[in-house]
N, CA, C and O atoms as a MOPAC input file, in Angstrom:
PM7 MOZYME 1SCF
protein

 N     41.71800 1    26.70300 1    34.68300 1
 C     42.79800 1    26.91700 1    33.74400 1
 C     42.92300 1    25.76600 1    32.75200 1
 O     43.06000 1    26.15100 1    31.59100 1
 N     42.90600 1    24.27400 1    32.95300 1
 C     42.72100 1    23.64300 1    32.32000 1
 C     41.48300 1    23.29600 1    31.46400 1
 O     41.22800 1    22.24300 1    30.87900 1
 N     40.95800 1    24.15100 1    31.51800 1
 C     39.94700 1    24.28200 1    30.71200 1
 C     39.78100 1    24.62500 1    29.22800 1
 O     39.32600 1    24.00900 1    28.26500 1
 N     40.44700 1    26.12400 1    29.44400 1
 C     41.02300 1    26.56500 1    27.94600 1
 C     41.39900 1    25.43800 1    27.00000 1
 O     40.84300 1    24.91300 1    26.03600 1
 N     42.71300 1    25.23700 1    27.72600 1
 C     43.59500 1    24.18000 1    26.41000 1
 C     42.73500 1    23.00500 1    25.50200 1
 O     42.52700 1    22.56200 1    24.37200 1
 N     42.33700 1    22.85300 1    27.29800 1
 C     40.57900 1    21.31600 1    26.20300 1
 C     39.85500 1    22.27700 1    25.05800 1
 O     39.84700 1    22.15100 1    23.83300 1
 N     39.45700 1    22.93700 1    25.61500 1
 C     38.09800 1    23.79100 1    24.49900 1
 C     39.27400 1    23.96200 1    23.37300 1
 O     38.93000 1    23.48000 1    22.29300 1
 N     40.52300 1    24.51100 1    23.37700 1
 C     41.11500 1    24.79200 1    22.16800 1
 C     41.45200 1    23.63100 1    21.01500 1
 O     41.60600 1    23.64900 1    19.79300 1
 N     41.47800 1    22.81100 1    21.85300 1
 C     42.10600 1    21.62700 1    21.44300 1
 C     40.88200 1    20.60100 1    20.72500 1
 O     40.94000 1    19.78300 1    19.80700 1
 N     39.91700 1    21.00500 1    21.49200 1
 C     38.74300 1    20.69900 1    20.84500 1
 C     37.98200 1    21.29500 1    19.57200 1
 O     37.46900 1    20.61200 1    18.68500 1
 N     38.00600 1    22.99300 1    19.65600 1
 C     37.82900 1    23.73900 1    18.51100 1
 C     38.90500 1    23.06100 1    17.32600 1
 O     38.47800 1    22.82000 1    16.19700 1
 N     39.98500 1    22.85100 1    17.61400 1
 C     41.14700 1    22.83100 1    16.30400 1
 C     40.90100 1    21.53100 1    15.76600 1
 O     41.13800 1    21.31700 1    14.57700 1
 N     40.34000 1    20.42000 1    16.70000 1
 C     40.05400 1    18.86700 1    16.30400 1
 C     38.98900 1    18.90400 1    15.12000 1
 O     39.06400 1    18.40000 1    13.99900 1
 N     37.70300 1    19.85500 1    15.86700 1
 C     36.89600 1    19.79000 1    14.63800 1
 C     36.94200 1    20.86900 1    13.69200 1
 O     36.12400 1    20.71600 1    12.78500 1
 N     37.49000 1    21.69300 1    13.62900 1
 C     37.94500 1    22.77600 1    12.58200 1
 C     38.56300 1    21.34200 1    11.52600 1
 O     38.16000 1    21.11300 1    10.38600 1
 N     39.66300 1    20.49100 1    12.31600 1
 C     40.35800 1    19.57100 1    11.36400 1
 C     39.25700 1    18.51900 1    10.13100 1
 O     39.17500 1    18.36400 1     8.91200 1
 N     38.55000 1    17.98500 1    11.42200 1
 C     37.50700 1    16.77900 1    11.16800 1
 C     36.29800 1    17.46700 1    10.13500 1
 O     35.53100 1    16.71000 1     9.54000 1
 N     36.21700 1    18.68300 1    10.00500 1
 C     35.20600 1    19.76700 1     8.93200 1
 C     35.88700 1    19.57200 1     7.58800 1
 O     35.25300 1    19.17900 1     6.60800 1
 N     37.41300 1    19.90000 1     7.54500 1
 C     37.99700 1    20.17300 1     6.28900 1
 C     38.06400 1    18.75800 1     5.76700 1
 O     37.77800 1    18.53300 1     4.59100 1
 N     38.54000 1    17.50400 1     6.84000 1
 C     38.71700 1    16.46700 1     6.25700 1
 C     37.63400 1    15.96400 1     5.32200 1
 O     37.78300 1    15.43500 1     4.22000 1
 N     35.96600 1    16.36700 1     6.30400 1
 C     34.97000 1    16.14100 1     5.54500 1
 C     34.58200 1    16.65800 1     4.12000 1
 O     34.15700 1    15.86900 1     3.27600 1
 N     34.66500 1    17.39700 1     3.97700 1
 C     34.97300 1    18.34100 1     2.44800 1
 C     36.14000 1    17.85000 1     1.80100 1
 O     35.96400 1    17.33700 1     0.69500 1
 N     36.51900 1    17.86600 1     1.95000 1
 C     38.12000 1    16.96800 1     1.00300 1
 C     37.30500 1    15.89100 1     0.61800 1
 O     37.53100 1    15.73800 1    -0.58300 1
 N     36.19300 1    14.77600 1     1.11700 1
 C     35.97100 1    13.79900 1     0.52200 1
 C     34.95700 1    14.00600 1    -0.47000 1
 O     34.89000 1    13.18700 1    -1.38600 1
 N     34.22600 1    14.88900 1    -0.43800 1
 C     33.14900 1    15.35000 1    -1.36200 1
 C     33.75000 1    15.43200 1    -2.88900 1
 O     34.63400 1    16.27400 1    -3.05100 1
 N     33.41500 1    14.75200 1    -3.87000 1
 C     33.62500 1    14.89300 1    -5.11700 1
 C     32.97500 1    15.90200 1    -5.52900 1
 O     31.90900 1    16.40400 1    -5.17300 1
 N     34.28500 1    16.34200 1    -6.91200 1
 C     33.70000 1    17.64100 1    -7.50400 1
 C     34.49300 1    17.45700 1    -8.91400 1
 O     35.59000 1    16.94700 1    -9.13900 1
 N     33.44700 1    18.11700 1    -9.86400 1
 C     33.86900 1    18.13600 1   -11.28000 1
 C     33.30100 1    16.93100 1   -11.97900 1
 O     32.37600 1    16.30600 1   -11.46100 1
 N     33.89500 1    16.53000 1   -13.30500 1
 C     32.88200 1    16.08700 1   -14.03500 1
 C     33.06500 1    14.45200 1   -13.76500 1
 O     32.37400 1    13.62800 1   -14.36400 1
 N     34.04500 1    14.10000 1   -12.82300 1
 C     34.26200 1    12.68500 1   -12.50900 1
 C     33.10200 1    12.56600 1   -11.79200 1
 O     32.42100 1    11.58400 1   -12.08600 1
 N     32.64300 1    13.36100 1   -10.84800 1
 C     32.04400 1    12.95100 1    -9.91100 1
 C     30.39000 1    12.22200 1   -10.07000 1
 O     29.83300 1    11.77000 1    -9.07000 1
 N     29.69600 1    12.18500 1   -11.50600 1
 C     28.62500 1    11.55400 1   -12.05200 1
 C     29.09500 1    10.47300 1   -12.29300 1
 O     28.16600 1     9.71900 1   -12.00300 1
 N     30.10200 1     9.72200 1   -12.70900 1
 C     30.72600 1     8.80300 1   -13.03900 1
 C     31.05900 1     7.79500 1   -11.89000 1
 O     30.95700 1     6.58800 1   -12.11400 1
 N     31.41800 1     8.21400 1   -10.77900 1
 C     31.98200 1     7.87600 1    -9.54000 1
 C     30.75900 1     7.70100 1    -9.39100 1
 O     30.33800 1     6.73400 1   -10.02500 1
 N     29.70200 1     8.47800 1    -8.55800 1
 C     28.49300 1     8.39500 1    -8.32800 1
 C     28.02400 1     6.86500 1    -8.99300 1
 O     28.12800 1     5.76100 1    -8.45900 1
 N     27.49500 1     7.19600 1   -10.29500 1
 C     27.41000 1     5.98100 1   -11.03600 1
 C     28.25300 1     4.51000 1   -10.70400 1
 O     27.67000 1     3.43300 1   -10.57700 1
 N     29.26000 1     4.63000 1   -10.62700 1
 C     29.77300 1     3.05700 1   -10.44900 1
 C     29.41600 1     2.73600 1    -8.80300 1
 O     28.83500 1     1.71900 1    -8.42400 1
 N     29.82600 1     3.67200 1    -8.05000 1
 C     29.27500 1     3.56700 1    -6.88400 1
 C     27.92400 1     2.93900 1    -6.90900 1
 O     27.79800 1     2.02500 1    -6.09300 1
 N     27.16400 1     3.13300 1    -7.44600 1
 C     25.67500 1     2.73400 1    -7.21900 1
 C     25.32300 1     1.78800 1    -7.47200 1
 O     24.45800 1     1.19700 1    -6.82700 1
 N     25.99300 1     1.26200 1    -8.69000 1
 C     26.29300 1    -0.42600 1    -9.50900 1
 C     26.69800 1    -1.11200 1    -8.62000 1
 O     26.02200 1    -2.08800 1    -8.29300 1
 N     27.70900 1    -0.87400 1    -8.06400 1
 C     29.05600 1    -2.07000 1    -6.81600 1
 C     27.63400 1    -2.16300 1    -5.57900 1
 O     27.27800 1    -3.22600 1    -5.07200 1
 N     26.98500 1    -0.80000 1    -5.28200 1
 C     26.01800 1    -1.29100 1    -4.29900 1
 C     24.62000 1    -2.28600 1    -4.52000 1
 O     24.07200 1    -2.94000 1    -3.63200 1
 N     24.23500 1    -2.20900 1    -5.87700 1
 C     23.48500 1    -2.53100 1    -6.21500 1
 C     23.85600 1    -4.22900 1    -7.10100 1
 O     23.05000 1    -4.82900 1    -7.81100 1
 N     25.01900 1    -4.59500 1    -6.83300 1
 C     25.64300 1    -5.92400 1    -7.42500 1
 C     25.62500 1    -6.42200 1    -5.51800 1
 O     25.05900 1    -7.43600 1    -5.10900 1
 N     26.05800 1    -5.84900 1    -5.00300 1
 C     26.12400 1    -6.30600 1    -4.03400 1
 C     24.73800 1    -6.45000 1    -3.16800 1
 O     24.74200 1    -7.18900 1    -2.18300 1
 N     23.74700 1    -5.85600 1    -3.48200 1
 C     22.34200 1    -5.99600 1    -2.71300 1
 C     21.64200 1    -7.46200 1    -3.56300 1
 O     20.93200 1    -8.34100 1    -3.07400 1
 N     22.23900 1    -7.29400 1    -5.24300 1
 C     21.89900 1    -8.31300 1    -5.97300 1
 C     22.24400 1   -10.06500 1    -5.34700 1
 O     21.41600 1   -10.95800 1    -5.16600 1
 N     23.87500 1   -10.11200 1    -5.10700 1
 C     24.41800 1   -11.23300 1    -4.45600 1
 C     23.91200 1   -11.45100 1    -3.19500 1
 O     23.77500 1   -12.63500 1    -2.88700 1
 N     23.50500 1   -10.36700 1    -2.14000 1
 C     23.32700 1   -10.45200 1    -0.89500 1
 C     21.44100 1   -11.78200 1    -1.43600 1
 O     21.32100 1   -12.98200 1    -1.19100 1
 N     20.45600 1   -10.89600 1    -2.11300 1
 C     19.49300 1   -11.37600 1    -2.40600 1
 C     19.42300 1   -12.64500 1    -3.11500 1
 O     18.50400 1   -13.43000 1    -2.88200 1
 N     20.39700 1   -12.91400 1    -4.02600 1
 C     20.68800 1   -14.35400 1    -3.91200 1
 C     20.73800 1   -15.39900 1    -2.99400 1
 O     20.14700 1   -16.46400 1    -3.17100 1
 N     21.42200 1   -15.13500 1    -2.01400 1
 C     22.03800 1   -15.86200 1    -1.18600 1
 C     20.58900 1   -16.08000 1    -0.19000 1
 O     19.94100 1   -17.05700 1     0.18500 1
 N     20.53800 1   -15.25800 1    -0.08800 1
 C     19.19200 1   -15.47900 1     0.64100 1
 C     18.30600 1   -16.37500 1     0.19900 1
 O     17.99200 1   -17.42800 1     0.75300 1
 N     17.76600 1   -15.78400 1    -1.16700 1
 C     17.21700 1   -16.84800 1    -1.99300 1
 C     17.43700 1   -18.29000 1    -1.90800 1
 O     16.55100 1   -19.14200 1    -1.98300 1
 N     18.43100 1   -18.45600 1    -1.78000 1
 C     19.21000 1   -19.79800 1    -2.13800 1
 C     19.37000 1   -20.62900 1    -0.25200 1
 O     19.39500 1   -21.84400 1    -0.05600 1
 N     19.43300 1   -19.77800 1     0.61700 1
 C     19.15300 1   -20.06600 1     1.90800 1
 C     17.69300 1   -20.30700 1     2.35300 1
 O     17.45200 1   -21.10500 1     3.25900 1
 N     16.71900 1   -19.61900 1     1.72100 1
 C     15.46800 1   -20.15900 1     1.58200 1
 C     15.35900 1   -21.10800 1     1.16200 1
 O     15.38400 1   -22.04200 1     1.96300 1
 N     15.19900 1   -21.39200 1    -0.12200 1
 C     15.01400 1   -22.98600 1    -0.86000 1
 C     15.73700 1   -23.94000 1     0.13400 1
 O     15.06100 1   -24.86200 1     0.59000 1
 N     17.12000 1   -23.81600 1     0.54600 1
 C     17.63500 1   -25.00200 1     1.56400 1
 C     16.82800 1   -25.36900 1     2.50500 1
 O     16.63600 1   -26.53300 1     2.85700 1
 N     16.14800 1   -24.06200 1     3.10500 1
 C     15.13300 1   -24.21700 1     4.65300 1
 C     14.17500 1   -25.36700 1     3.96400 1
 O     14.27000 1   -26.56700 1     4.22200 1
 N     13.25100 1   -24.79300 1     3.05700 1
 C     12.02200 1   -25.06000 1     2.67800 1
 C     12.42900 1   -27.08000 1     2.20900 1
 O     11.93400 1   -28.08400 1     2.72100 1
 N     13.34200 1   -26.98400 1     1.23300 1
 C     13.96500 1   -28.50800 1     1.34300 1
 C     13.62300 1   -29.21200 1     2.38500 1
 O     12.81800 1   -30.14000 1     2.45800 1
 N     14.59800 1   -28.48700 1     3.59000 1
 C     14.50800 1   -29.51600 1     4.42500 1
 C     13.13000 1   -29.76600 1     5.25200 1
 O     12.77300 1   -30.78400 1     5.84400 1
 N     12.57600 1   -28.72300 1     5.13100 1
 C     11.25000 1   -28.80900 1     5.68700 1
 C     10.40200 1   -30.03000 1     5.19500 1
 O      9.72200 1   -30.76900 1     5.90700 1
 N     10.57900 1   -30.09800 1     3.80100 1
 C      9.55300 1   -31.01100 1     2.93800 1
 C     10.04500 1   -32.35100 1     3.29600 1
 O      9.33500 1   -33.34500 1     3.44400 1
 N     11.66000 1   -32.27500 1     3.45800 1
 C     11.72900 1   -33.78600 1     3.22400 1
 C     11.93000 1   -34.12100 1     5.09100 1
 O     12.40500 1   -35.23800 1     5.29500 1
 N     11.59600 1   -33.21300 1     6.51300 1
 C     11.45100 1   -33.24200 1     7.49500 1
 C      9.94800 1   -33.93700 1     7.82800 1
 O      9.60900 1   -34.59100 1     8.81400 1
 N      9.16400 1   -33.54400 1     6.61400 1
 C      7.54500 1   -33.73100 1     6.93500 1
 C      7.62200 1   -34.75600 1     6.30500 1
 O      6.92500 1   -35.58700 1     6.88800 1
 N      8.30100 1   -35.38500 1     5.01200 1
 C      8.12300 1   -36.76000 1     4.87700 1
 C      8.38300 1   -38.14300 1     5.44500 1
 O      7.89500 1   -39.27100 1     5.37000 1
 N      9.34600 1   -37.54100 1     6.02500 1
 C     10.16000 1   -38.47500 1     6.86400 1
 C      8.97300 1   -38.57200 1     8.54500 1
 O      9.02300 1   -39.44600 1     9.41000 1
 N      8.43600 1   -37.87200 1     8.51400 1
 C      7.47200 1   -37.91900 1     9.44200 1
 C      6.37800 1   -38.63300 1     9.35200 1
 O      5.82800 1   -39.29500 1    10.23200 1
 N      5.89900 1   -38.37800 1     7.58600 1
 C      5.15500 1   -38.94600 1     7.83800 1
 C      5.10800 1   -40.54700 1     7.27500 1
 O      4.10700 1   -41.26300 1     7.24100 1
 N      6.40500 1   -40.88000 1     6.86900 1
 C      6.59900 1   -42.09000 1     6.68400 1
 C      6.35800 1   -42.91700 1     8.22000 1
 O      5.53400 1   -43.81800 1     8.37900 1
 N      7.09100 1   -42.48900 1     9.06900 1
 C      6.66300 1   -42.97100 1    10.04500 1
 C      5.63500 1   -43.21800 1    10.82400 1
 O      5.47300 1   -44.19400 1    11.55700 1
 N      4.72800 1   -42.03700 1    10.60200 1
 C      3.66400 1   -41.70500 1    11.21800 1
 C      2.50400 1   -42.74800 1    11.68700 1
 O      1.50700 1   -42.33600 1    12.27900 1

């Protein structure tokens, strides 16, 4: 008997969680536009991410050079 109510309760959750999904889908002529800036903000942000990296490299490689000099000053 407790069975029903789960399965119902479960059907009506994702009947809900379907419509919610469609509600987010853009439609009409905003939605090239949206699209578009969307793709910029991701693509500024893959830009900064690749910076940083960049810039975390050169630090490594720094210290590397001046790790091996210092080595071999001693050496």
């Amino acid at each position: 008997m407790k069975r029903i109510p789960a399965f119902l309760l479960l059907v009506a959750l994702s009947f809900a969680w379907s419509i919610s999904a469609k509600a987010q889908v853009f439609m009409g002529p905003d939605s090239a536009r949206r699209a578009q800036k969307a793709a910029a903000k991701e693509q500024k942000a893959q830009n900064k991410a690749a910076k940083k990296q960049q810039k975390a490299m050169q630090k490594y490689y720094k210290a590397q050079r001046k790790a091996a000099k210092r080595a071999q000053r001693h050496a």
